[in-house]
N, C-alpha and C positions, 0 to 999 in steps of 0.2 A: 308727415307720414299719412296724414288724411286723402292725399290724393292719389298715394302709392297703393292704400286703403280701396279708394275708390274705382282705381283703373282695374284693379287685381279681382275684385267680385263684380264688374262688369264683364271681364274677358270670360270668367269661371260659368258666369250665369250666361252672356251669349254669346258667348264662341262657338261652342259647336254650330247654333242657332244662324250664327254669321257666315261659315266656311258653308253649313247647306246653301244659303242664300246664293254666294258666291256662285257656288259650284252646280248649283241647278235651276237657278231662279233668274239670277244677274243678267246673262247673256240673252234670253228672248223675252219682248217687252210684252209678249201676250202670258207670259206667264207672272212678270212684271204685274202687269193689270189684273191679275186674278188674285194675286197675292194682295195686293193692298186692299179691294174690293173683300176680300175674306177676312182680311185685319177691320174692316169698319164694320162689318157685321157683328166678329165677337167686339169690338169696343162697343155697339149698341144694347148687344146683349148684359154685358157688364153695367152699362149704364142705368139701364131696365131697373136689373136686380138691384144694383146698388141703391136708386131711386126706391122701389119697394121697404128695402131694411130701413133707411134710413126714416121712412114714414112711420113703420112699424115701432123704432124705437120714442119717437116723437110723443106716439098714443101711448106708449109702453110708460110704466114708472121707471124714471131712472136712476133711484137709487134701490130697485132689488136686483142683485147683484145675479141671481138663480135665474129671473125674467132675462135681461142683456143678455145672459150666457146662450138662453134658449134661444133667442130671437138672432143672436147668430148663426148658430149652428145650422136652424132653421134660413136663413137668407143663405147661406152655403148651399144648403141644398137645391134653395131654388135657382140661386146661380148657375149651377150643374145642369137644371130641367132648361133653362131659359137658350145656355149655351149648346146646348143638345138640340134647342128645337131652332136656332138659328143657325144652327150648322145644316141641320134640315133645311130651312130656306134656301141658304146659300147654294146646297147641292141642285136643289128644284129651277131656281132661276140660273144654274150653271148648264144644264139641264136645254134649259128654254133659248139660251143663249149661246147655244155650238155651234149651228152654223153662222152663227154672225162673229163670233171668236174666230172660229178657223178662218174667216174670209180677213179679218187683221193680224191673223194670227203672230311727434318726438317727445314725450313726457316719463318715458321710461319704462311707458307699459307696451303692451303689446300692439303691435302695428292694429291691428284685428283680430276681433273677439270669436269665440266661437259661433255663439251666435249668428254675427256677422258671415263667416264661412258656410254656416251652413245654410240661410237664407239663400245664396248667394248658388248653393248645389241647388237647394232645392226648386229654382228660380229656371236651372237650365233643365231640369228633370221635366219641368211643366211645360217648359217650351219644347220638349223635344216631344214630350207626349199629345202635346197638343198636335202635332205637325203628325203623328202615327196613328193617331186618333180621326184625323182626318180621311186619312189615306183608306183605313178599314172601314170607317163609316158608310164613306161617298161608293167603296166597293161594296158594300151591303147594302146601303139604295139601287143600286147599279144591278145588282142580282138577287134582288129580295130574301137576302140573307138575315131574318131578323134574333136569329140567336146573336149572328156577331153585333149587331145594331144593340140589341139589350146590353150584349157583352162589352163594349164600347159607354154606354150611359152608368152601368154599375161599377166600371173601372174608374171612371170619372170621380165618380158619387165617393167611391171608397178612398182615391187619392184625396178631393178635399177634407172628406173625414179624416182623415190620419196627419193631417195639417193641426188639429185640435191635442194632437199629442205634445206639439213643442209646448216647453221646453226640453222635451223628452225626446233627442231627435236618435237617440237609436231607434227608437218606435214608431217613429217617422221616415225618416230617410231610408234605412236600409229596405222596408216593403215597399215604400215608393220608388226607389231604386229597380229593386225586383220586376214592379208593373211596367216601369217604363222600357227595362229589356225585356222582358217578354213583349210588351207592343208593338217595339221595336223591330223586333223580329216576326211579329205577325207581318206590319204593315211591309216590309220587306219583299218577305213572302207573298203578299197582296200584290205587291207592284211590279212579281215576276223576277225575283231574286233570287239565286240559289248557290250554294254550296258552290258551286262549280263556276259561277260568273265569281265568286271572293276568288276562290285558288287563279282563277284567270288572271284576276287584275291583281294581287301577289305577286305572281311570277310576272306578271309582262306578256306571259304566251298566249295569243290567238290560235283556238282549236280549229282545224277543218269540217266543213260540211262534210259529213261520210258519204253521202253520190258525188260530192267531186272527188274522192277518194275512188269509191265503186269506178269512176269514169273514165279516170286516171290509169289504174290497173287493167280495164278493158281495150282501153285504146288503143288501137296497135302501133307501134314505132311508124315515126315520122320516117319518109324516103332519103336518100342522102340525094 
């Protein structure tokens, strides 16, 4: 059952993460290329941070239990600043690099634990907020929108803080939950979404331009 285990909070944590890929990534290799180039910048940023704590803990005593705690909570945070500021980079050399982009353009327990389940949510909740987090950022560089830019780094800050709740994942999950639909629907929003493009793609219906309507209506009948 460990591998039934295994595939089941792989799908849970990146499935959604996967059919985006699919369905908006997959198909043009310039977006391809941004996408990985975006993944090595947060894997350096992580690297950074993680580098940093684990210096910190090194010098730290490690048997006061009060210290470790701080010096996580503490490396989280700067994790948040680090990733925040290499999202900054990434946008600046995205930036510098358009026209050269466009021109390439069984033991009888339970299969799985709760625990397990809910790492496994809160795994896809990050990835999805990361990817909307993105989206509102790079558009608040873009128009020097710096409440959403603050509004993005404290959403951030507060999601890994509420990570410090488990094993208490009512207190965790459902407000993370919360942020990452709301993000969700900011970044949406941001990328030119609306009420009206969902009911579209719902139905299947394709609305008319209203002057090819106006044009339609004015035109006067064809001659036989």
């Amino acid at each position: 059952m460990s591998v039934a285990v295994f595939f089941g909070c792989t799908f849970i944590a990146f499935g959604p993460a996967f059919a985006l890929l699919l369905l908006t990534v997959a198909a043009d290799p310039l977006r391809v290329i941004i996408l990985v180039a975006g993944s090595f910048f947060w894997l350096v940023s992580i690297l950074l941070s993680s580098l940093l704590w684990f210096v910190a803990v090194q010098l730290s005593d490690k048997e006061d239990t009060r210290v470790q705690q701080g010096l996580l909570m503490m490396g989280a945070g700067v994790s948040v600043l680090l990733q925040e500021v290499f999202r900054f980079a990434y946008y600046k050399l995205l930036k510098k690099a358009d026209q050269g982009l466009a021109a390439i353009s069984e033991d009888g327990k339970s299969p799985i634990s709760i625990g397990q389940m809910a790492y496994a949510f809160l795994t896809m909740a990050l990835v999805l907020l990361h990817t909307s987090w993105g989206v509102v950022f790079f558009d608040a560089c873009e128009k020097r929108k710096w409440l959403a830019l603050a509004t993005v780094v404290l959403s951030h800050a507060l999601t890994s803080g509420l990570t410090f709740l488990n094993p208490w994942y009512e207190g965790s999950l459902l407000p993370i939950y919360g942020i990452t639909v709301a993000m969700a629907a900011w970044a949406f929003g941001t990328a030119g979404g609306s009420v009206r493009n969902i009911w579209r793609c719902v139905t299947c219906k394709q609305e008319l331009d209203p002057h090819v309507l106006v044009y339609s209506a004015l035109r006067p009948p064809a001659e036989d």
